[in-house]
N, C-alpha and C positions, 0 to 999 in steps of 0.2 A: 388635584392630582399632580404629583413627581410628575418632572421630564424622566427620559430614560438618561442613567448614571454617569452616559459617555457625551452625553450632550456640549459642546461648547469643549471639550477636553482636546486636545491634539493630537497627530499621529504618533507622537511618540511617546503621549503620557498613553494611550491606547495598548501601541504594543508591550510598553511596561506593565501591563497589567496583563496582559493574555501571555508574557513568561512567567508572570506572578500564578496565575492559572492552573500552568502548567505543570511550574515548578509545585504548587500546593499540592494538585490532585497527584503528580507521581508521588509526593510524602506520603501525604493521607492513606492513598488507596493502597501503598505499596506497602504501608506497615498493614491493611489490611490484608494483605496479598500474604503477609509472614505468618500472621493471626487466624488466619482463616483455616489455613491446612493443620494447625496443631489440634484448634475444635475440632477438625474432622477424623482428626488422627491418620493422613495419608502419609503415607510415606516418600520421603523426597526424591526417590526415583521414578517413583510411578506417574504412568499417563496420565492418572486424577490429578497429581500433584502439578503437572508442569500446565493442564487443561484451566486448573481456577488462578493461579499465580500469572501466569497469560491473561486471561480475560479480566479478573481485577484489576492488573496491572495498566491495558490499554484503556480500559473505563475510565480510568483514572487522568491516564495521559491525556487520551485523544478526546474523547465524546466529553465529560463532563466539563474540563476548559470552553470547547466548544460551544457547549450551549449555555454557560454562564455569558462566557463575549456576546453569543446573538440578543443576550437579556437584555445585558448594560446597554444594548446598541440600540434596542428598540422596543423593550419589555414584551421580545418575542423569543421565543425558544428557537422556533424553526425559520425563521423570515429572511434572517441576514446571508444563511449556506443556501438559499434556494429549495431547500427541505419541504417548502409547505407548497411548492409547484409541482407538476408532473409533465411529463413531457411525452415525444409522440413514440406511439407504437411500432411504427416503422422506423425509428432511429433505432429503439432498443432490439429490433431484430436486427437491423444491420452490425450493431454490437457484439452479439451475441454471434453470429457469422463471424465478423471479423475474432474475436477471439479465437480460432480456432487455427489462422491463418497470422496471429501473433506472436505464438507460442515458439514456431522452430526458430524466427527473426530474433528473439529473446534468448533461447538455447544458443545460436549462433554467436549473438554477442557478447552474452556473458562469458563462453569457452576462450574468448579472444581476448576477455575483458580478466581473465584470471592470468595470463601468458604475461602481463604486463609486467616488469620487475622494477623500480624503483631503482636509484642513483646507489652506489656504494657508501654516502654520507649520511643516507638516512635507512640504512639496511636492520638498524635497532625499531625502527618506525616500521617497516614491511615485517618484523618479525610479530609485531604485537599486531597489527593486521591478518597477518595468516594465521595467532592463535584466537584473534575472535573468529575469523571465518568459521576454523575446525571446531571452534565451543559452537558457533549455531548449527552444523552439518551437524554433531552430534544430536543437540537436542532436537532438530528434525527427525533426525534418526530415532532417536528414541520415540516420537510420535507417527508415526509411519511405517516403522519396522511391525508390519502383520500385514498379513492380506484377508482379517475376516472384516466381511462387507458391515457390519455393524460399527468397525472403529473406522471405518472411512466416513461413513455418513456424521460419526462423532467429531472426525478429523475437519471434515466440509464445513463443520460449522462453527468450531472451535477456530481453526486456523484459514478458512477460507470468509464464511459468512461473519462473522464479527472483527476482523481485523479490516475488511471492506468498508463496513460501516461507520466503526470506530475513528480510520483514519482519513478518510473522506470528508468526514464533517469537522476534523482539524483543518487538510492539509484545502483540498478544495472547497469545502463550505465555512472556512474561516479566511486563510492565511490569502489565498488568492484573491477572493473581492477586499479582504484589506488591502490589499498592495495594489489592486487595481484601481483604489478609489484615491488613497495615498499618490501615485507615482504618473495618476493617468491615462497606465498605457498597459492593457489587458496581456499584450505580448511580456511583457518587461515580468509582470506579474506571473504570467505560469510559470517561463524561466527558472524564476525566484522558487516560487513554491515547490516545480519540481528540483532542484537542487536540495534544499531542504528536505523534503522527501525521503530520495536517495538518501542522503546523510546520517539521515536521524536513524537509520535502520542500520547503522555499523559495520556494513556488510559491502566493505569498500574496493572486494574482485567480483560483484556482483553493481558497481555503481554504476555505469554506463546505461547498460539494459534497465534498468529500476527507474534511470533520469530521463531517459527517452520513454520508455511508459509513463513516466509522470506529466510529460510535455502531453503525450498522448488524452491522459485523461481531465487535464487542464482544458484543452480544446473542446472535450465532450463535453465541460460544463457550459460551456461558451454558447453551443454551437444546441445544444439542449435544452438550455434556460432552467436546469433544474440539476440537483445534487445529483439525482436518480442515477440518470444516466450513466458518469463516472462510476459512480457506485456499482452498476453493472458488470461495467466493464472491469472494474478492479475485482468484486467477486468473482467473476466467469474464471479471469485469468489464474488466481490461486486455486478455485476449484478443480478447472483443468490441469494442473499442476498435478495436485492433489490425485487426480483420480489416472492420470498417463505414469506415472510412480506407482499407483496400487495396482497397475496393468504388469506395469514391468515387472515388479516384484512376484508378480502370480508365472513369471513366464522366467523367473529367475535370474535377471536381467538387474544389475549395478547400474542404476544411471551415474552415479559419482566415478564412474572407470572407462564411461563411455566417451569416447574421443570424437564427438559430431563430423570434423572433418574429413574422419575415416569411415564415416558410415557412409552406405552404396546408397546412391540419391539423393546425400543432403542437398550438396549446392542447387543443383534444379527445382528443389524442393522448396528450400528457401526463397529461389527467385521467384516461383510461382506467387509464392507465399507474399513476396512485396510486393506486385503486381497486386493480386490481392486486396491488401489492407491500401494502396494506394487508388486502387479503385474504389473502394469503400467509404477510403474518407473524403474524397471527392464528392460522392454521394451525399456525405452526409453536410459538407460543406455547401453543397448545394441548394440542399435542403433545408440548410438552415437561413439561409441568404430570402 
C-alpha cells in the first residue's frame, strides 16, 4: 500500500498544491459552467442560467479542491475537514437560535461598512470596488426579484444550501486545520482563514460583516469538533437572508433603500441582538470546554 501523497511533503509544498487545486477545478468546472448552459440552451439572463453557472462554478472552486487535499492528506475524502464527525444536538440548536439574533448585528455592520470611503489616491481602486459591488446586487437581484414561494425554496438551495456546503469544506474544512497545524496556533488560523473568506467573495463594502462571521464560524468548528456545525450556521444565515428579502418583497419593501439607522428600534434591537449571540456563545464555549 501507497502512503497518502502528502506524506513527508511540507507546508508549503502542501499549499502549493491546494492553489493548484483550486486554480484546476475553477478551469475545468468553469469551462464546464460555459458548456453546460449552451446544451441546455438557457438563455444568459435567466435564473436557470445564472442557478448552474453558480453551482458549477463553486463545485468546482470550493468542494472538489477540498476533498482532493483531504485524499492526498490521508486517502480520506472527509477525515481531514472533520466531515466524517457529528456533533452535539444542543450546539446545533444554539445555532440555530443564535442565527436569528446575527442577522441585524450583520445588517448593522455592513450599512457602516459601505459609508466607508477610501483616500483620494486610490479613488480609481473604490471605483472598481463599487462596480463589482453593483454587478453582485444585480445578479442578486436578478435571483430574488419574485415573491413566488417555489423560486425561494429554488433560491434556498441554489444560493443558500450549496454555497454553505461548498465553502465550508474549503474555507473551514480545509484552509483552517491547515493553518492550524502549519502555524500551531488555532486563533492565528481562523483569523487567516476568515480574512480569506471575506476576500475571496469580492464584495469588499460587505467585508467587515463577512470577516467577523467567518471568525464566527471558525470557532464553531473548534468549539464542535465537526464541519457540521459551521455549516449550520453559514446555511441558516443565507437562508435567513434569503427568506427576510422574500418577506420584504411581498410587503413591497427595497431593502437596498433601507437606511438601518433610521429604522424605529434598530439600535435597541441590535443591542439586544449582542446580548444575545454573546450569551450564546458563552454557552457554547462552555459547552465545549
Amino acid at each position: 500500500m501507497f502512503p497518502p501523497f502528502f506524506t513527508g511533503k511540507s507546508y508549503w509544498s502542501r499549499l502549493g498544491f491546494l492553489v493548484l487545486f483550486v486554480l484546476s477545478g475553477m478551469i475545468i468546472f468553469g469551462a464546464v459552467a460555459v458548456w453546460l448552459p449552451i446544451v441546455l440552451k438557457l438563455n444568459e439572463n435567466s435564473r436557470n442560467y445564472i442557478y448552474v453557472v453558480q453551482t458549477v462554478s463553486s463545485l468546482g472552486l470550493f468542494l472538489c479542491p477540498a476533498l482532493l487535499f483531504s485524499y492526498c492528506n490521508s486517502k480520506k475524502l472527509f477525515a481531514y475537514s472533520w466531515a466524517d464527525k457529528t456533533t452535539s444536538v444542543s450546539l446545533i440548536g444554539i445555532v440555530i437560535l443564535l442565527s436569528l439574533f446575527i442577522l441585524p448585528i450583520i445588517a448593522f455592520l455592513g450599512y457602516f461598512n459601505e459609508q466607508l470611503a477610501l483616500p483620494e489616491t486610490l479613488k480609481n481602486i473604490e471605483i472598481w470596488m463599487k462596480n463589482m459591488e453593483e454587478a453582485n446586487k444585480n445578479l442578486l437581484k436578478t435571483l430574488t426579484d419574485n415573491s413566488n414561494l417555489f423560486i425561494l425554496i429554488l433560491n434556498i438551495v441554489v444560493m443558500a444550501l450549496f454555497p454553505a456546503l461548498f465553502e465550508e469544506f474549503l474555507f473551514r474544512g480545509t484552509l483552517q486545520p491547515f493553518f492550524t497545524n502549519w502555524f500551531q496556533n488555532k486563533h492565528l488560523a481562523i483569523l487567516l482563514t476568515a480574512f480569506i473568506f471575506s476576500f475571496i467573495h469580492f464584495q469588499f463594502y460587505g467585508f467587515i460583516p463577512r470577516f467577523l462571521l467567518g471568525i464566527y464560524l471558525g470557532y464553531l468548528l473548534i468549539w464542535g469538533k465537526s464541519l457540521w456545525l459551521p455549516f449550520v450556521a453559514h446555511f441558516m444565515h443565507n437562508a435567513l437572508s434569503l427568506f427576510f428579502d422574500y418577506i420584504a418583497q411581498r410587503k413591497g419593501i427595497d431593502l437596498d433603500t433601507v437606511n438601518p439607522s433610521e429604522t424605529v428600534g434598530f439600535y435597541p434591537l441590535v443591542l439586544v441582538c449582542v446580548i444575545g449571540v454573546g450569551t450564546g456563545i458563552y454557552l457554547m464555549w462552555r459547552k465545549a470546554r
